[in-house]
C-alpha positions in Angstrom: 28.9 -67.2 -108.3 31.8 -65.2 -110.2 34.8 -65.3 -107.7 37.7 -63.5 -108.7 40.0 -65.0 -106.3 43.3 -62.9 -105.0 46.2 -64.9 -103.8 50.4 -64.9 -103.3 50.1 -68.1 -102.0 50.5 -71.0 -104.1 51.9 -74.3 -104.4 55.0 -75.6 -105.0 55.4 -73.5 -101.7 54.6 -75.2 -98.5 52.4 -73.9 -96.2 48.9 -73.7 -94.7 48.3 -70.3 -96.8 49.4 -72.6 -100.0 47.2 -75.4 -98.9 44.1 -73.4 -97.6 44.3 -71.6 -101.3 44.3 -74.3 -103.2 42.3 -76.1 -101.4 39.4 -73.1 -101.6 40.4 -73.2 -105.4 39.1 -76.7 -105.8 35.9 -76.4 -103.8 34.3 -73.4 -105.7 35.1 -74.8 -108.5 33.7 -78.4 -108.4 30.6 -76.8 -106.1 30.0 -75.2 -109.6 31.2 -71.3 -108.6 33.2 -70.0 -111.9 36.6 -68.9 -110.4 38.8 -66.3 -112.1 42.0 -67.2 -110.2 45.1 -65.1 -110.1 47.7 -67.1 -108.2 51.0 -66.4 -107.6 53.4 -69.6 -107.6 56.0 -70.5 -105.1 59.0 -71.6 -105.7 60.2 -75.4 -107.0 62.0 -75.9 -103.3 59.2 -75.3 -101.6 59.5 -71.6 -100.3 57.6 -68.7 -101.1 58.3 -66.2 -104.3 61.2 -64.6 -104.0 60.5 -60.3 -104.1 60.7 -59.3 -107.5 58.4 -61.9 -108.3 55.8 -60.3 -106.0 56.0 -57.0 -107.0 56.0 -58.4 -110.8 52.6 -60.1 -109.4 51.2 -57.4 -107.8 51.5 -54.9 -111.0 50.8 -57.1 -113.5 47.6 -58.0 -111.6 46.4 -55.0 -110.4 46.7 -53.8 -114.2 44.7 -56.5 -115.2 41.9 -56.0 -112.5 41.8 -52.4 -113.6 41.6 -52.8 -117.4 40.1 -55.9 -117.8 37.4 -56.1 -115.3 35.0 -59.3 -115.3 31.4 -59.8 -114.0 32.6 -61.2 -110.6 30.3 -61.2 -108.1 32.8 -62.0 -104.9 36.6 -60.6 -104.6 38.6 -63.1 -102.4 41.9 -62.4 -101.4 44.1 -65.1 -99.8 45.1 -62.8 -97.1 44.7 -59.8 -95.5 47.9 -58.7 -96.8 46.5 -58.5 -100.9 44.2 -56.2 -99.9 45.7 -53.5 -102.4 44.5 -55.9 -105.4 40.8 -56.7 -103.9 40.3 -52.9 -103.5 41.9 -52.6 -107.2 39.0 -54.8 -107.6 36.3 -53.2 -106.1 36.9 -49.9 -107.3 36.0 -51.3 -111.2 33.2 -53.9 -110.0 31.6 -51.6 -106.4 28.3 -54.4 -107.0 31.0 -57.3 -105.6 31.3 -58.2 -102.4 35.3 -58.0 -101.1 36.5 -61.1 -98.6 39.5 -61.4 -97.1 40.9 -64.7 -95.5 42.9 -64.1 -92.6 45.0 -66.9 -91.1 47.5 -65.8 -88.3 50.8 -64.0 -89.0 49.5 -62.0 -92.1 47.0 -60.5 -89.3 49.6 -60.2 -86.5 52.9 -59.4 -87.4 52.2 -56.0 -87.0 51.7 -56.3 -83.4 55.5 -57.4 -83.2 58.4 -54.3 -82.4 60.4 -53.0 -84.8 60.1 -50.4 -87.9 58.7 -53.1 -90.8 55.6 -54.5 -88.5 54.8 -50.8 -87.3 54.9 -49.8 -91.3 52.8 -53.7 -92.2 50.9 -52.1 -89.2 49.7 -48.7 -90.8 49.3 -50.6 -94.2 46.7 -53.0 -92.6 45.4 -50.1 -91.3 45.3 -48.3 -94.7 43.3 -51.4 -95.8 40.9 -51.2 -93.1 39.4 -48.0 -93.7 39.6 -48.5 -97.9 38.1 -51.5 -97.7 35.3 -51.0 -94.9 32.5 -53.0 -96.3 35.1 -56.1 -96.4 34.3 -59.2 -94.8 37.1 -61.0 -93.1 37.2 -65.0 -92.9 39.4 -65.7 -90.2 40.5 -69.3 -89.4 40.4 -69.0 -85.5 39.5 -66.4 -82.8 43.0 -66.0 -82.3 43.1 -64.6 -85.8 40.0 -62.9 -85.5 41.2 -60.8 -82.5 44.6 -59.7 -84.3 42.7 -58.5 -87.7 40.2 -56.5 -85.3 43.3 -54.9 -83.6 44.8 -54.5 -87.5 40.8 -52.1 -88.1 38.9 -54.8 -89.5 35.7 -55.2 -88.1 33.2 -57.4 -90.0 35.2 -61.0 -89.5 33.4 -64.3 -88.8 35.5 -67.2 -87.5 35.7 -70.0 -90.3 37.7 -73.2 -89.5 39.7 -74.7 -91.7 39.5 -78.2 -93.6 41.2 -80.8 -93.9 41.1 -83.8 -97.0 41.3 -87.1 -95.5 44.3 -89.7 -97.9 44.0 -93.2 -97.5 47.3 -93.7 -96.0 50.2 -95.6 -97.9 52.8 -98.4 -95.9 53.2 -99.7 -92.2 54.5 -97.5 -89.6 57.9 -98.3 -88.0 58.8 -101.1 -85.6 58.3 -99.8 -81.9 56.5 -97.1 -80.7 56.8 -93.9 -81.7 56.3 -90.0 -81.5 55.7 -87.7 -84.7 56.4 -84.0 -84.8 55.8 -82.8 -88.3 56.1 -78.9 -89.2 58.8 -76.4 -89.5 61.6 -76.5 -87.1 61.7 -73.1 -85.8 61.8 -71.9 -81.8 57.5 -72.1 -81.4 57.6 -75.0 -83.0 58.9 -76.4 -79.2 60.7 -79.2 -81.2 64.3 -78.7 -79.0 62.2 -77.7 -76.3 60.3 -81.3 -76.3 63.5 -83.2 -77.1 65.7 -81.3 -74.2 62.9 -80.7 -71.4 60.0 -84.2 -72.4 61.9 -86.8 -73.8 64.5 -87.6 -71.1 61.0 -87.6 -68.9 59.4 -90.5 -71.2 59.9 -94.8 -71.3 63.6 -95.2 -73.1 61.7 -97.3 -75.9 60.2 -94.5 -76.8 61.7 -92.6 -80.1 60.7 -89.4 -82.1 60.3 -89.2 -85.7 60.8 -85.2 -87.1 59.5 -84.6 -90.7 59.6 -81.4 -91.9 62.0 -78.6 -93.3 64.4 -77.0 -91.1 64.2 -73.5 -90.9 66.0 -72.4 -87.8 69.8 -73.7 -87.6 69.3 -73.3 -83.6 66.8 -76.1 -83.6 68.9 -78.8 -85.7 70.5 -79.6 -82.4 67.6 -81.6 -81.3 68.1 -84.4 -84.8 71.7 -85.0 -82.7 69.8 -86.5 -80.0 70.0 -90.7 -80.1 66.2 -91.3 -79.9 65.4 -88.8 -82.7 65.4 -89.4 -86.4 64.8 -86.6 -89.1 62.8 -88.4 -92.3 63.0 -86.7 -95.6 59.8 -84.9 -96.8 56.9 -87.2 -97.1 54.2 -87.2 -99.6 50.4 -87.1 -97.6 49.7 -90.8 -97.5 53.2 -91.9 -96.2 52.9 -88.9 -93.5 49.3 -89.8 -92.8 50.3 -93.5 -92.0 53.0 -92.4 -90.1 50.1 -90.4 -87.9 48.1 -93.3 -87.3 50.8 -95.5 -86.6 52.8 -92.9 -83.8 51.4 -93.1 -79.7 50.9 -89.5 -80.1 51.4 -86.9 -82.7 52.9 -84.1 -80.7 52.7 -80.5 -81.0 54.6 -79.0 -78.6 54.1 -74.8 -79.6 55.9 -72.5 -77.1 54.6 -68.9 -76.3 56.0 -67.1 -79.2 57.0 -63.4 -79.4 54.5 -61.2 -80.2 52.9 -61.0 -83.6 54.1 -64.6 -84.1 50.8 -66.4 -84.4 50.2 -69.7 -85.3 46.5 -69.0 -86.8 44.7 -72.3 -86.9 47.3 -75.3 -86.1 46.1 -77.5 -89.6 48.5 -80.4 -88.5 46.2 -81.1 -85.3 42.8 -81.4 -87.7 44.5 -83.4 -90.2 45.9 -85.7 -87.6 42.9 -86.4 -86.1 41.1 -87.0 -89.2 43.6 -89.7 -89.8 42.5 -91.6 -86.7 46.0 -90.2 -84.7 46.1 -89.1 -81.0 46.9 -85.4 -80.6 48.5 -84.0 -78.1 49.1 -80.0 -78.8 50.1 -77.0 -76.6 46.9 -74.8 -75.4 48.3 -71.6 -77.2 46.9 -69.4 -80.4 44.7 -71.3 -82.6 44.6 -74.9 -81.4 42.0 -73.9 -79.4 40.2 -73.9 -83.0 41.9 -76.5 -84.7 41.7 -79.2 -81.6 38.5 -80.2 -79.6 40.0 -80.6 -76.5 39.0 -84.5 -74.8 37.7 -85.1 -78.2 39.9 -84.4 -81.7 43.0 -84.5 -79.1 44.5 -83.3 -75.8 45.3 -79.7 -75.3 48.4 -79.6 -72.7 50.0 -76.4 -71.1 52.8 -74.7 -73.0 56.3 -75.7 -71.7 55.1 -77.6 -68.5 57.5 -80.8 -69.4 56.1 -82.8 -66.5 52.4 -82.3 -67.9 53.7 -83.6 -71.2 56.2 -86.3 -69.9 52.5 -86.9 -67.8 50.0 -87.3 -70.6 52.6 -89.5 -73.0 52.7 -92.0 -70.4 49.0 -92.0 -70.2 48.5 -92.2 -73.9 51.2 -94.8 -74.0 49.6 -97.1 -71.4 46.1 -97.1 -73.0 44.4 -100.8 -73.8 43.7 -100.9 -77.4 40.0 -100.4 -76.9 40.5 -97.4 -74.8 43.1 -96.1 -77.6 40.5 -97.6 -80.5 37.3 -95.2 -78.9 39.0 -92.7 -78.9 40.7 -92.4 -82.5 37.4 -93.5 -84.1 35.5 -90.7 -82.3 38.4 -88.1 -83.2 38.3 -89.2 -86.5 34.7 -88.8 -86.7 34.4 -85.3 -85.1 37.3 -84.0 -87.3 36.1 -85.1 -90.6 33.0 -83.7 -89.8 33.5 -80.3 -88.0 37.0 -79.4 -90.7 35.9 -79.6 -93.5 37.0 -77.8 -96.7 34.0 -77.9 -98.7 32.1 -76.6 -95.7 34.8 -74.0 -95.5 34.5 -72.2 -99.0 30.6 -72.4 -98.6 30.9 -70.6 -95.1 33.5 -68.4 -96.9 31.0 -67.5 -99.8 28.4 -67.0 -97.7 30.1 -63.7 -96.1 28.9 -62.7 -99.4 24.8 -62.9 -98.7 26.1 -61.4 -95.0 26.7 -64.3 -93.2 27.5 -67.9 -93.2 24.4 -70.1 -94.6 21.9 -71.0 -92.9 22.5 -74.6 -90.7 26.6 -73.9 -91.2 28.3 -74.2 -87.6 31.7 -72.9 -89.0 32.3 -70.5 -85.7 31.3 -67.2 -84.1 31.2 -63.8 -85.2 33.5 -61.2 -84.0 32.4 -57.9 -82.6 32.8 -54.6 -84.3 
């Protein structure tokens, strides 16, 4: 096919947008698809484009959509929120079929209070009714049921993937838990440290990687049995994972709109042979097979958690060995990126290939 593929997310910026688009990138293109890709970089620090560098992107794009039309056959956008572009798009090539991936904030923020979500709302909506013959790829039901409240109605639930590294050095001395993300308030990272830890074995420490992002959660790195790393590259994180007792992810309930879409940490974890423990709330549902990938816990019940670690922690190592082989296992096979952009494309024939168990259709 001829994908002319939409996106504002784009590496050096960290994210799962920024991963899942470069990641789709790479799959057409090695599955032999011919992809016209207009990508907007982040920045060198790892955050996304600043403003004017967005609307710069946006004009200069849409211009070029709209003067210079290809023979594309499929118009992907990264999210639901380029829609503007893909209909650009559409308008000059009506024999393409328009996708849009949604993933979990770009879907829901409008649902949150306030003057800029209900605006984001109306301008989802906007894109809804322009764009009614768009298929939405959305990476969990969660997703799916915010971009059907946003108007979108033809959306199939495709997983995401994850791309197993060999992993790279020895874990630490003693056991361990890992929390790796962004350390913001649904994140549950000060929650876990002030509400789980005291709860757990005293040789028990946590290890934090990731970028701090809310000053109110730095508190928790002050704590004796916690110990911030610097960023990691994959293989060191990924040994890190299969060395920990547990890779935790301790989501709270957030506010509304705040949606965490799909939950990659948990599939990439368990593809690494780690144990997963994850709060039951917005898309781990998709990104964790409960019993199986990892444990799904409920939300800011510290005694569950304190609970299950102790479990984990006092498994024999052929109890602990089943289980991370069969996780591993399941979650190389069921996330899988090139199964995802084939899934993705085949929105474009009206529906996911034939023999593809990538996830359920949402109503209209």
């Amino acid at each position: 096919m001829q994908v002319l593929f939409l996106t504002r997310k784009w590496p050096p910026a960290v994210g799962g947008m920024e991963v899942y688009s470069a990641e789709m990138a790479a799959e057409m293109q090695s599955a032999g698809h011919r992809v016209d890709l207009r990508a907007l970089p982040g920045r060198a620090d790892g955050r996304a484009p600043r403003s004017p560098a967005l609307i710069r992107f946006g004009l200069g794009t849409g211009l070029s959509v709209l003067l210079r039309p290809r023979r594309w056959d499929v118009l992907l956008g990264g999210d639901l929120a380029i829609w503007p572009l893909v209909w650009l798009a559409a308008l000059r090539r009506p024999d393409a079929v328009p996708i849009l991936a949604a993933h979990g904030t770009d879907a829901g923020f409008g649902a949150r209070p306030g003057l800029r979500p209900a605006l984001y709302r109306a301008y989802l909506g906007l894109g809804a009714r322009l764009l009614r013959r768009a298929r939405v790829a959305a990476n969990s039901a969660t997703t799916a049921d915010h971009a059907r409240a946003a108007g979108f109605s033809d959306i199939t639930v495709i997983p995401l993937g994850v791309r197993p590294v060999a992993p790279l050095g020895a874990p630490p001395d003693g056991p361990y838990l890992l929390f790796a993300g962004r350390r913001v308030r649904r994140k549950g990272l000060s929650w876990f440290v002030a509400q789980v830890l005291p709860r757990l074995s005293v040789d028990l420490r946590v290890l934090v990687v990731g970028p701090p992002w809310d000053p109110a959660e730095e508190a928790a790195l002050c704590e004796p049995r916690v110990k911030r790393l610097d960023a990691l590259a994959q293989p060191r994180l990924f040994a890190l994972m299969r060395g920990a007792t547990a890779v935790v992810i301790p989501n709270l309930p957030a506010e509304a709109g705040v949606v965490e879409g799909f939950g990659l940490i948990a599939a990439e974890a368990a593809a690494q042979g780690a144990v997963v423990l994850a709060a039951a709330v917005d898309g781990y549902d998709s990104s964790v097979v409960d019993g199986t990938t990892g444990l799904l816990l409920p939300p800011g019940d510290a005694a569950a958690w304190a609970a299950a670690i102790a479990d984990v922690q006092g498994w024999t190592p052929e109890r602990r060995a089943a289980f991370t082989d069969r996780a591993r296992l399941v979650a190389r096979s069921r996330f899988d990126w090139a199964r995802t952009a084939r899934a993705t494309l085949g929105l474009a024939a009206g529906g996911a290939p034939a023999g593809e168990d990538q996830g359920t259709s949402a109503p209209g």
